[in-house]
C-alpha positions as CSV (number, residue, x, y, z in Angstrom):
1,X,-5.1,-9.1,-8.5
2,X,-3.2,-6.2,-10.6
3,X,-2.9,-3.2,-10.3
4,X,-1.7,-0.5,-12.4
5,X,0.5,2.0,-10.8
6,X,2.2,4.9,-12.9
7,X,1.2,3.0,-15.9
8,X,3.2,-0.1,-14.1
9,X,1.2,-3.3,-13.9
10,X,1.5,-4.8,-10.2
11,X,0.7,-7.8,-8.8
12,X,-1.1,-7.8,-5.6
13,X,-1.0,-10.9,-3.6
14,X,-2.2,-12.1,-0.2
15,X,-0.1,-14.1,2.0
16,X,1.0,-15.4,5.4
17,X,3.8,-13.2,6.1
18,X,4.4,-10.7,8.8
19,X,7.5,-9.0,6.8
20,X,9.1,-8.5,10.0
21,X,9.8,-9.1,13.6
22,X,8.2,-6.1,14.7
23,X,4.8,-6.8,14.2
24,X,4.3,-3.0,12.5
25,X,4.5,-3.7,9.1
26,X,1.4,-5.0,7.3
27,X,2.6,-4.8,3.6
28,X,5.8,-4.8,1.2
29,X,6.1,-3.5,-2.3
30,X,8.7,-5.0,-4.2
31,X,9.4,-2.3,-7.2
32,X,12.1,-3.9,-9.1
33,X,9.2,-7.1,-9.5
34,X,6.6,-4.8,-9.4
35,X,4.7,-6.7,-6.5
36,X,2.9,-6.1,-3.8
37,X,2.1,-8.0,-0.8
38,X,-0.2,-7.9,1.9
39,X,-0.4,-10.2,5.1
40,X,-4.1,-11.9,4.8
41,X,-4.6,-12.4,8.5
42,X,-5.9,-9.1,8.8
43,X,-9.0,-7.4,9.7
44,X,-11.0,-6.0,5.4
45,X,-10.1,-2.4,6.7
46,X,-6.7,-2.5,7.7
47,X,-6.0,-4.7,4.6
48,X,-7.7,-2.0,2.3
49,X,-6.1,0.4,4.0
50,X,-2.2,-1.0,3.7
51,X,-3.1,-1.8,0.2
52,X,-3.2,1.7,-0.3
53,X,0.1,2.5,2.2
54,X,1.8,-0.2,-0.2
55,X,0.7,2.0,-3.7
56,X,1.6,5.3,-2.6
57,X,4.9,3.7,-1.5
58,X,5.0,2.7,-5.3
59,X,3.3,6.3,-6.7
60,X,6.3,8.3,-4.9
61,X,9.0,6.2,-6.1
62,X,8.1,6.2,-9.7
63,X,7.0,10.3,-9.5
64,X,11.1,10.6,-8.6
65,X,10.5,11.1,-5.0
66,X,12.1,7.9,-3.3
67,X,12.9,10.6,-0.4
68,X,9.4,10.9,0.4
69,X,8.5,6.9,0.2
70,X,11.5,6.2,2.7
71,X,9.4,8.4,5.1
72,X,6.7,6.1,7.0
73,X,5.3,8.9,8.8
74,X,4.5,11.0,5.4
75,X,3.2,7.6,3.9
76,X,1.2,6.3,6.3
77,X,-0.4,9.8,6.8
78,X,-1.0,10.4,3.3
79,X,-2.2,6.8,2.8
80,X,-5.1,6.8,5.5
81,X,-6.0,10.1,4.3
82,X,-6.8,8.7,0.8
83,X,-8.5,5.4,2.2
84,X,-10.4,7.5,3.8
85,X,-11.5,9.9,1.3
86,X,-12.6,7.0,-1.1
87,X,-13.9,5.4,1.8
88,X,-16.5,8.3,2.1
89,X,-17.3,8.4,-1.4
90,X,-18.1,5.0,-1.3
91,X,-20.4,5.2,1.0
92,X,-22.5,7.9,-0.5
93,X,-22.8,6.7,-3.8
């Protein structure tokens, strides 16, 4: 899939990968490839949802505001709060 981000065409991609050793990190966006990935072995919401963690990682640093995508607390906050606002609309339409 592609996305476009900030007029940036991304390229979304499922995969096997846990990105860390953690186990807290569900996603990676790549901006100097413009990429994305998400780990597949993951439950439809809590992909959706780190698809969207992933773009406003993307959305904050092309606005100019790397600061505020270095600051997981601010994403991930800002991120569910969107999923779920569209996830609402969706469901009334």
């Amino acid at each position: 899939m592609t996305i476009t981000i900030c007029g940036i065409p991304y390229t979304v991609t499922e995969c096997e990968d846990h990105f860390d050793a953690d186990g807290k990190h569900f996603g990676q966006v790549d901006f100097l490839k413009a990429e994305i990935r998400i780990n597949k072995n993951m439950a439809e919401a809590v992909n959706e949802e780190s698809l969207v963690h992933e773009i406003v990682h993307a959305i904050l640093v092309h606005i100019g505001r790397p600061d505020l995508s270095e600051d997981e607390t601010f994403v991930q906050s800002f991120a569910n709060a969107v999923y779920q606002t569209f996830e609402l609309k969706n469901k009334r339409l």
